[in-house]
C-alpha positions in Angstrom: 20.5 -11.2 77.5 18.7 -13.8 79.0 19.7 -17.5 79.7 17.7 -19.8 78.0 16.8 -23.6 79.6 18.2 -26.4 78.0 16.0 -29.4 76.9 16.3 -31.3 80.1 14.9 -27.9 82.1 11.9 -27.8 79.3 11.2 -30.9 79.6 11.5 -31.7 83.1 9.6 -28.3 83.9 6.7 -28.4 81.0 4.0 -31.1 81.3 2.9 -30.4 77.5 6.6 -31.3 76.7 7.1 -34.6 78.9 3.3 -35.8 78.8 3.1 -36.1 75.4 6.8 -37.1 74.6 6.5 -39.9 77.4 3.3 -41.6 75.6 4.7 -41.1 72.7 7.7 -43.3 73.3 5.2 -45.5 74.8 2.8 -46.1 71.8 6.3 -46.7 69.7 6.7 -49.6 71.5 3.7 -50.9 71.8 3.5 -50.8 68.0 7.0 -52.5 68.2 5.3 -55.5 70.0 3.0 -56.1 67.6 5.3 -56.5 64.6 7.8 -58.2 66.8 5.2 -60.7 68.5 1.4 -60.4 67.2 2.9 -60.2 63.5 0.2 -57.3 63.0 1.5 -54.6 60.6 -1.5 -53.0 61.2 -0.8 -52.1 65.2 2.3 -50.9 64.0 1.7 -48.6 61.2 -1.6 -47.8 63.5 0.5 -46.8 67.4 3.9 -45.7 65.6 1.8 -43.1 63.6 0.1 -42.2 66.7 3.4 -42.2 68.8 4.9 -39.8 66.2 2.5 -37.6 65.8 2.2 -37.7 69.6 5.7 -36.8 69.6 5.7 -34.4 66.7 3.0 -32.0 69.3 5.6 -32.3 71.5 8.3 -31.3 69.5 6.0 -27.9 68.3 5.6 -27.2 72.2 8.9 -26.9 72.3 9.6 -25.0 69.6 7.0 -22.2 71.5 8.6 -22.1 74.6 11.8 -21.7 73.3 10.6 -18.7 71.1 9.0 -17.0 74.3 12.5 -17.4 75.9 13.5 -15.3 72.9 10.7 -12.9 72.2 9.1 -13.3 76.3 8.3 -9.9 78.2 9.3 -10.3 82.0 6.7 -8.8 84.1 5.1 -9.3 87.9 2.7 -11.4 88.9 1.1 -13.8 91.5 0.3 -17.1 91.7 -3.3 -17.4 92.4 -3.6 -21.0 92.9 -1.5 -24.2 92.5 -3.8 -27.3 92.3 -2.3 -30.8 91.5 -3.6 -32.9 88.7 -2.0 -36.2 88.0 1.3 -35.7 88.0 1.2 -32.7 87.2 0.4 -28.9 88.6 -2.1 -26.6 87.5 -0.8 -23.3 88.2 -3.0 -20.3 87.6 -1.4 -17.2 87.3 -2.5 -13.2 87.1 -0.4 -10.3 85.9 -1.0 -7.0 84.7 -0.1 -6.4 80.8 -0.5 -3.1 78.9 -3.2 -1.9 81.9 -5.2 -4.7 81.7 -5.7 -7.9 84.0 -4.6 -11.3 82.7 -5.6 -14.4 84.1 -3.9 -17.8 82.8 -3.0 -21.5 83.4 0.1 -23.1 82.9 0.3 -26.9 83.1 3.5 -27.7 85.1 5.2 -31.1 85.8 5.0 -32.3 89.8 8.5 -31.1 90.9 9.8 -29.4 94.3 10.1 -26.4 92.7 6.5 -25.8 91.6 5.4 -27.0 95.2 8.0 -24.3 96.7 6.6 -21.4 94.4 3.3 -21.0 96.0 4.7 -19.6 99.3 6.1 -16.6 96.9 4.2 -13.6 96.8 5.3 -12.4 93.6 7.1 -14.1 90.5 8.7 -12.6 87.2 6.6 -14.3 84.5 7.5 -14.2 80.8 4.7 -13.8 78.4 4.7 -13.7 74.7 3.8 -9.9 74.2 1.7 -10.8 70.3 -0.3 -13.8 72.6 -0.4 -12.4 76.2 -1.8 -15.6 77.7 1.1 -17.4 76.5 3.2 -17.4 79.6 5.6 -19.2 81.6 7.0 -18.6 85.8 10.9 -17.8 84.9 11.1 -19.1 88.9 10.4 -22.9 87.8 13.2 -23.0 85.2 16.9 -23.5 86.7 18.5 -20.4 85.1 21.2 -19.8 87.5 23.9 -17.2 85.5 
């Protein structure tokens, strides 16, 4: 059976997780100051619904991650190319998946970790076997048994 992240490891390991939880938070409280100080109902209703709905993307990218640690297919592949973006990393990957090639992104946050995989030659990457280019590098996630 495999060990599954927590929501710390998803979160400080997915940049469609943080990203969009982080601004979020941060249209919440900008709406906040608009009641508290600007007396505008209308910037709140208008950045809290943003900031939840925001948030509520965040939450569904969750939700898929977690389901491809429960459904995910480990197989071997390389890491064609880490490029950084922001703060993030843009890590493109290739495997090989019922005989055919597969080429795919996966938006990482900035961490040591990332930055340390692209001196390995070969990773185990997890891939939702119904959406193939749904995938993830098990190496990034601190699943130490």
């Amino acid at each position: 059976m495999r060990k599954k992240p927590s929501f710390k490891e998803f979160l400080y390991t997915d940049y469609y997780i943080l990203g969009p939880l982080s601004s979020g938070v941060l249209l919440i409280v900008i709406g906040l100051y608009f009641i508290i100080f600007e007396k505008n109902q209308f910037g709140l209703i208008g950045f809290c619904s943003a900031g939840l709905f925001i948030m509520f993307l965040s939450i569904i990218r969750l939700f898929i991650l977690k389901n491809l640690f429960n459904v995910g297919v480990e197989v071997k592949g390389k890491i064609t190319n880490i490029s950084p973006i922001r703060r993030s990393y843009r890590v493109t990957l290739e495997y090989t998946y019922d005989n055919k090639l597969i080429k795919t992104v996966w938006i990482s946050v900035r961490n040591l970790k990332i930055q340390n995989l692209k001196n390995l030659e070969e990773v185990t990457i997890l891939l939702n076997p119904n959406k193939v280019k749904q995938s993830v590098v098990i190496e990034a996630f601190n699943l130490s048994n």
